[in-house]
C-alpha positions in Angstrom: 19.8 32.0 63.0 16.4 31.5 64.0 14.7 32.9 61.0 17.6 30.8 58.5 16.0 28.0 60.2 12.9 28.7 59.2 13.4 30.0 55.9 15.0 26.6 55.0 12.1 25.0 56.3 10.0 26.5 54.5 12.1 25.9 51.1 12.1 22.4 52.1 8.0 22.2 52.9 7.4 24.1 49.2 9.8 21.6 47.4 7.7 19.1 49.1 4.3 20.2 47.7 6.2 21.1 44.3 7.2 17.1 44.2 3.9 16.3 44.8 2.0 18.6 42.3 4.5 17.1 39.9 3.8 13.7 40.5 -0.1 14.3 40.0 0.6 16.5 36.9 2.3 13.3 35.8 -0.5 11.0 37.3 -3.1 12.6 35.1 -1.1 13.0 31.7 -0.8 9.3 32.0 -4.3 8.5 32.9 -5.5 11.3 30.0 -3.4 8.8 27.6 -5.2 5.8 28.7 -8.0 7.6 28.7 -7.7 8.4 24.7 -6.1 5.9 23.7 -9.4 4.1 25.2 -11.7 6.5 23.5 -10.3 6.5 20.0 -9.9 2.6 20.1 -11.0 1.7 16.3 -13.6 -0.6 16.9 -15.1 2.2 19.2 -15.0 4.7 16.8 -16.1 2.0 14.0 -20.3 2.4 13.2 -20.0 -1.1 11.1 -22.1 -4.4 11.7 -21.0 -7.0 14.6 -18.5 -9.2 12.7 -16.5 -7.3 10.6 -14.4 -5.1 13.3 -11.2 -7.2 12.5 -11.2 -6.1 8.9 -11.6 -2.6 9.0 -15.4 -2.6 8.9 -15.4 -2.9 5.4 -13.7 -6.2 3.8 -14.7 -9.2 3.8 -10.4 -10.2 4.4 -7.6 -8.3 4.7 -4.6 -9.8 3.3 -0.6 -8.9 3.8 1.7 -9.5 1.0 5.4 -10.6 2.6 8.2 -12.6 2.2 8.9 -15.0 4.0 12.5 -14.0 4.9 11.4 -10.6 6.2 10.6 -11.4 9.6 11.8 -8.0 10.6 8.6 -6.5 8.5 6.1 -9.7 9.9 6.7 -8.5 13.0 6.0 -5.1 12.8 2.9 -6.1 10.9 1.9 -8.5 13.9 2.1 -5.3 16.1 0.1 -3.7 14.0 -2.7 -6.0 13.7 -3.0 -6.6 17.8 -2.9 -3.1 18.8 -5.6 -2.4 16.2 -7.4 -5.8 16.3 -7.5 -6.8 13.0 -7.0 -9.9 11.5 -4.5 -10.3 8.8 -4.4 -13.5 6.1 -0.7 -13.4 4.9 0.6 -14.2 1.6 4.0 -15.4 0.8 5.2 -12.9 -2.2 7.3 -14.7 -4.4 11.2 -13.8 -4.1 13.1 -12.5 -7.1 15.2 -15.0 -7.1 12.5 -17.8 -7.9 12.9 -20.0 -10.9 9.7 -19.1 -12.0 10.4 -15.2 -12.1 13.8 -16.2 -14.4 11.0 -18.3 -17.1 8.9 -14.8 -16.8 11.8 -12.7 -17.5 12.7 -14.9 -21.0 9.4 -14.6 -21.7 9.2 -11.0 -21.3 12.3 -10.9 -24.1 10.6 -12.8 -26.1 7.3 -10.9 -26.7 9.8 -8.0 -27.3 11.2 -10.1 -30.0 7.7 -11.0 -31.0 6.6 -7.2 -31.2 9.3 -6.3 -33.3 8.5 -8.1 -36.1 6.0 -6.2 -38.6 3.5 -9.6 -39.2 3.1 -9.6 -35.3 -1.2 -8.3 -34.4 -0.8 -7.2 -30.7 -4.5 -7.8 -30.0 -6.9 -6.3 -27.1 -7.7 -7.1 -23.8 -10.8 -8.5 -25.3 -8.6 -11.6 -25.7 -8.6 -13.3 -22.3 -12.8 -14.0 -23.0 -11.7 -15.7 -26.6 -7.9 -17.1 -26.4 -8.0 -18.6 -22.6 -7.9 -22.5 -22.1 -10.8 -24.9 -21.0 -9.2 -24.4 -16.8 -9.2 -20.5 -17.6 -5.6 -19.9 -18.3 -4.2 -17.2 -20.1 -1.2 -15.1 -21.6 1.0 -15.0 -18.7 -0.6 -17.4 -16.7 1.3 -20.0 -19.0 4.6 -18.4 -18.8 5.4 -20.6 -15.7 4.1 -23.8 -16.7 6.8 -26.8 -17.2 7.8 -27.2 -21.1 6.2 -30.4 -20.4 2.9 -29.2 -19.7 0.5 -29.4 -22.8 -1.0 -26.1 -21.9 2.4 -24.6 -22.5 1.6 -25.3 -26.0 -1.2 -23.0 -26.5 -1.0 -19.1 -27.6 1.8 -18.5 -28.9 4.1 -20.6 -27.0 5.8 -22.0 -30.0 6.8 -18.8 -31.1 8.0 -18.0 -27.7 10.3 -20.4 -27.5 11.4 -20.2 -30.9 12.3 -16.5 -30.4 14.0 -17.0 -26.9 16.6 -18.7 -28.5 17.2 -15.4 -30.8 17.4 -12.7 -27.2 20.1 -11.5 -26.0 19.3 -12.4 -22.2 22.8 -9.8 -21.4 20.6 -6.9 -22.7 18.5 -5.3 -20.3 14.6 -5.1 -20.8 13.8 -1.7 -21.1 9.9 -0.7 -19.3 7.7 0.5 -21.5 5.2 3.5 -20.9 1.6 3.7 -22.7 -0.3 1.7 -24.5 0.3 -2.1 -24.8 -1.1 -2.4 -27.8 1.2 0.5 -29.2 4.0 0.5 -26.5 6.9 3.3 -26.1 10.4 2.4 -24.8 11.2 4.4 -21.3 14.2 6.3 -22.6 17.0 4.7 -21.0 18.3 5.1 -17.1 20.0 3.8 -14.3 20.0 -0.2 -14.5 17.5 -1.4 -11.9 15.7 1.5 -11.6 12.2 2.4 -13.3 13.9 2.5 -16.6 15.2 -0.9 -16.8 12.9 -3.7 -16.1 14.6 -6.0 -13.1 13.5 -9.1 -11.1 12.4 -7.3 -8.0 9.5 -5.0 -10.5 8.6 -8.6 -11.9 8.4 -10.7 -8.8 6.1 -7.7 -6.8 3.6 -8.1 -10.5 3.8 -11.8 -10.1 3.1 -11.8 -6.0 0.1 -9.5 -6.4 -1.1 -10.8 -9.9 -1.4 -14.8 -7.6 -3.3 -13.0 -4.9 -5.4 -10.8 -7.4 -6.5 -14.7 -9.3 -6.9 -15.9 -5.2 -9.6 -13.6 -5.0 -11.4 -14.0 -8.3 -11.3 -17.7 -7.5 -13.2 -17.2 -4.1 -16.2 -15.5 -4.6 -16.8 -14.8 -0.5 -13.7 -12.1 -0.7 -16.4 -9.5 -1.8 -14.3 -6.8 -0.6 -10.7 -7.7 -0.2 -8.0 -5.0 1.0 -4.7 -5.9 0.4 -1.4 -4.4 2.2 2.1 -4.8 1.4 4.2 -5.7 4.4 5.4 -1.6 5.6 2.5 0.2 5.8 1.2 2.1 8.6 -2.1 2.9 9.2 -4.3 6.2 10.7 -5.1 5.1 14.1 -8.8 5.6 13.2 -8.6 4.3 10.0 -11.7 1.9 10.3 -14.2 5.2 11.4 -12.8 6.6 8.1 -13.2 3.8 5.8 -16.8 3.3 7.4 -18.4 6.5 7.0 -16.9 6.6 3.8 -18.0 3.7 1.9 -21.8 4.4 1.5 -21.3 7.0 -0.9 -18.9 4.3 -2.8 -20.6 4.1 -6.6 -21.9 0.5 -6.8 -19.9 -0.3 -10.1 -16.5 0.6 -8.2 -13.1 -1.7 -9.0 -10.2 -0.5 -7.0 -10.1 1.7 -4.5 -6.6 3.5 -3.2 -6.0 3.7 0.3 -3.2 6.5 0.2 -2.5 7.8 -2.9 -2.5 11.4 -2.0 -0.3 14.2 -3.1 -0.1 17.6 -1.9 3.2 20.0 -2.9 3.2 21.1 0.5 6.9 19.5 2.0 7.9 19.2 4.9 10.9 17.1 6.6 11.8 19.0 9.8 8.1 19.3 11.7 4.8 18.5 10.3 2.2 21.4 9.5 -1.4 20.0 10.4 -2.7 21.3 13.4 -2.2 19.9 16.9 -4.4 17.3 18.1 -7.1 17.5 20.8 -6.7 14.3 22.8 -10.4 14.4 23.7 -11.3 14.8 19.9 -13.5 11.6 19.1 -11.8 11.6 15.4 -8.5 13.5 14.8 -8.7 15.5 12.3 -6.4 14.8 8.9 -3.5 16.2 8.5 -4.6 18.5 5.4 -0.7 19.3 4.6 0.3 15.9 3.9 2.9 15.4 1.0 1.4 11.8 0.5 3.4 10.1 -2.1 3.7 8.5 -5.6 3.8 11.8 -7.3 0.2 11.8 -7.9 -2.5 14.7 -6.7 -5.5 12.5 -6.6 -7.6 15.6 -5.0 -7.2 17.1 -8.5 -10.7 15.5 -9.3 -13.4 16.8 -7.2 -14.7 14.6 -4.2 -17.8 12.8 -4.2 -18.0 13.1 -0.7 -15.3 15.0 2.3 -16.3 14.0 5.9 -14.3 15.0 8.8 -11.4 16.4 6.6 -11.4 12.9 4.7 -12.1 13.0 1.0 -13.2 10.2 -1.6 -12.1 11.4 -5.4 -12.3 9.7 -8.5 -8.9 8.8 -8.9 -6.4 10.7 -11.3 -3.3 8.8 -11.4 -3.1 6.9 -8.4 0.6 4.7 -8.0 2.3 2.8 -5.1 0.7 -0.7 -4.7 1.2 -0.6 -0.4 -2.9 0.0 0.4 -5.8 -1.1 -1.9 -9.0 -2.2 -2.0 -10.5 -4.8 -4.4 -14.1 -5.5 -5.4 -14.8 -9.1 -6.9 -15.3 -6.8 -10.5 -12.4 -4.8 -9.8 -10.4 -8.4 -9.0 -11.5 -10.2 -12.1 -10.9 -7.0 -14.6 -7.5 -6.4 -12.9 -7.1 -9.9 -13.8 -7.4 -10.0 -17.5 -5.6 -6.9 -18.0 -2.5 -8.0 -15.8 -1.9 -11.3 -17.6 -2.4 -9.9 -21.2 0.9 -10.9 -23.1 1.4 -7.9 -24.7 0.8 -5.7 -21.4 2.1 -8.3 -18.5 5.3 -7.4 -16.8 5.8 -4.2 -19.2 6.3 -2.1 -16.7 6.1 -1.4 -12.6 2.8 -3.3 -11.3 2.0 0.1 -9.6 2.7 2.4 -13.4 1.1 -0.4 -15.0 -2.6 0.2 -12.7 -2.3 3.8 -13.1 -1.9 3.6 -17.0 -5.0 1.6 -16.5 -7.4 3.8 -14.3 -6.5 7.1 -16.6 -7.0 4.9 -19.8 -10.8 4.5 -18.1 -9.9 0.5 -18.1 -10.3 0.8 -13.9 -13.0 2.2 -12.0 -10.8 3.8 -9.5 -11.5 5.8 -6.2 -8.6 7.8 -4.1 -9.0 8.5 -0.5 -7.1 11.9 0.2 -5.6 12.8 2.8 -3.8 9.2 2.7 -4.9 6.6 5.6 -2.1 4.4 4.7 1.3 4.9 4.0 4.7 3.2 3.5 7.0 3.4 6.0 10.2 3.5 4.3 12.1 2.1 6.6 14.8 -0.9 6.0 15.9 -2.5 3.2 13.6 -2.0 -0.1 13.1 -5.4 -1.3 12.4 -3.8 -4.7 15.7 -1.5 -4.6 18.6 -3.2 -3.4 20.6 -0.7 -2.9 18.4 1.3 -0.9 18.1 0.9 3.0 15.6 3.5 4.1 14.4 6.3 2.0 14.7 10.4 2.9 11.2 10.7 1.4 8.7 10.4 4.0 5.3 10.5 4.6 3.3 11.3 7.7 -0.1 10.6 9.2 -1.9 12.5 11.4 -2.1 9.4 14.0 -0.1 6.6 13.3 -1.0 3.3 14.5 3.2 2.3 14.5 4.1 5.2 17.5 1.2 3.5 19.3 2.8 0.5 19.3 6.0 2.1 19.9 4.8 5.0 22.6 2.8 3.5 24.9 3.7 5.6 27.6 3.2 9.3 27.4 6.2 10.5 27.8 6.4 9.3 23.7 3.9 11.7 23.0 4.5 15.5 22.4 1.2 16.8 24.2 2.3 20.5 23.0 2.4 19.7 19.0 -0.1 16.0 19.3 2.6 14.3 17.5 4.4 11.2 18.4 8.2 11.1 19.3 10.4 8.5 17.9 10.7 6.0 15.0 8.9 3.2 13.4 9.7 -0.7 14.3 
């Protein structure tokens, strides 16, 4: 009875010590967290000048295109920017459902019309210099103007509304793929999808064509990165960006910030490597699919540090994560509002044709530091809520908004558990 006794005693006194050593296991995974999460803080890792911490070490702005109605995407955005201190200058991106993206749409019908006819000369891109009004307008620029306005008069505009009278507005606009000068009808598809040109493809061209003129017409935005409102971001994206951009070519225009592709797939676990929490830069995750169908490592790099590439860009799509110089912004600009060209196709088609017809000075950084969530409602495809294609990043910036506790955090694989808000 005695020795019972004592037995159970001692069970009790080892379950005791067990507790403990499990609260102090627990104690020091949490204070390793905070201990990271202090260490890879991006304006720790960041080697840029006093000043420019809130804007990725790199750009003179960062701005966020949204509308105004998705709160649910502002706010996750807002998250974004506190736990990673940046500052954010949002623009309202112009709903498809605007009056002015219904004149844009007639318009677009009507330089169909116009093209069809064998006495119509397409021109160049040559001329914005030659054909642009004394304020600096310009081919699509007047599209939205009020019949009213005397500028509406100019290039054209006769014609325009002469032949708008003559389209079928029940017809749907078909894209166009190739030159603009010589285009190519998209064989037909599903309405509404990249086949068919619909409101959504034309209000995203218009919301970043008003903030691509925003930055022209202010000269201090002499590196502007731009974001559409569901990206996420590499924790240490800023430490990427800045020991990247000295080997940037001076005569650089755009530069993509996650146009990657790699046929690696995966949906069920990621493949990169796990990560060391005491690692002062996680390293990328080299198996990333990326996204946008475009392998823009197919160039060689000018430059691969820590596991992060710069390549002259191949074909680089998706319009969620760029970077503009104040040439890049002002070339981007006259191509964009040509008539023959603007609102011909997907804004994100339309930059690609552009960087592999040589018209763009383009960069790609591979592995991708930004990507799109995917989450929600598409505001470009109605019908989709959510998308199976994914994309992953070695870090993201969203779980550690989400998981700031480390019981989010898988120590065993370094991922993060859970979903995007």
């Amino acid at each position: 009875m005695l020795r019972a006794l004592g037995y159970c005693r001692s069970c009790g006194l080892a379950m005791r010590l067990l507790v403990a050593w499990a609260a102090q296991i627990t104690f020091l995974t949490a204070a390793l967290f905070v201990i990271t999460l202090h260490l890879l803080t991006p304006s720790r890792l960041s080697s840029a000048k006093p000043g420019s911490l809130r804007t990725l070490g790199v750009a003179s702005d960062i701005f966020v295109i949204s509308l105004q109605r998705r709160t649910d995407r502002r706010s996750g955005m807002l998250k974004l920017a506190d736990i990673m201190h940046l500052n954010f200058t949002w623009v309202d991106a112009v709903d498809a459902n605007d009056p002015d993206i219904a004149k844009i749409m007639q318009h677009v019908r009507a330089q169909r019309y116009l093209e069809s006819l064998s006495s119509f000369k397409p021109g160049s891109f040559k001329d914005a210099v030659t054909h642009s009004t004394p304020d600096g307008l310009f081919g699509s620029d007047l599209w939205t103007l009020n019949a009213s306005d005397p500028r509406a008069a100019t290039q054209n505009s006769n014609k325009l509304s002469v032949s708008r009278n003559l389209v079928d507005t029940d017809v749907p606009i078909p894209c166009t793929k190739g030159s603009p000068f010589r285009p190519l009808a998209v064989p037909p598809g599903k309405p509404g999808k990249t086949t068919v040109l619909s409101k959504q493809m034309v209000a995203c061209w218009h919301s970043h064509l008003q903030l691509i003129r925003r930055i022209v017409r202010a000269p201090e935005h002499r590196v502007a990165i731009v974001f559409e409102d569901d990206v996420d971001l590499e924790w240490d994206v800023e430490a990427r960006l800045v020991a990247l951009w000295p080997y940037m070519p001076q005569d650089w225009d755009i530069v993509f910030l996650g146009p990657s592709h790699n046929p690696v797939r995966h949906r069920d676990k990621p493949a990169a490597p796990p990560f060391h929490p005491f690692h002062p830069f996680p390293p990328a995750n080299a198996h990333s699919p990326g996204y946008c169908w475009s392998d823009e490592s197919r160039n060689a790099p000018i430059i691969s540090i820590n596991e992060t590439s710069l390549h002259p860009s191949y074909s680089p799509q998706c319009t969620h994560a760029y970077a503009l110089s104040t040439r890049g912004a002002r070339r981007l600009l006259e191509y964009l509002r040509h008539p023959a060209f603007a609102y011909s196709r997907a804004i994100d088609q339309a930059i690609a044709w552009l960087v592999r017809r040589g018209h763009l000075k383009s960069y790609s950084i591979v592995p991708p530091v930004a990507i799109q969530t995917r989450e929600g409602r598409s505001d470009i495809w109605e019908e989709e809520n959510g998308s199976s294609w994914k994309e992953s990043l070695r870090f993201s910036a969203r779980m550690v908004v989400q998981s700031r506790a480390p019981d989010r955090f898988d120590w065993a694989s370094g991922w993060w558990m859970g979903t995007y808000t």
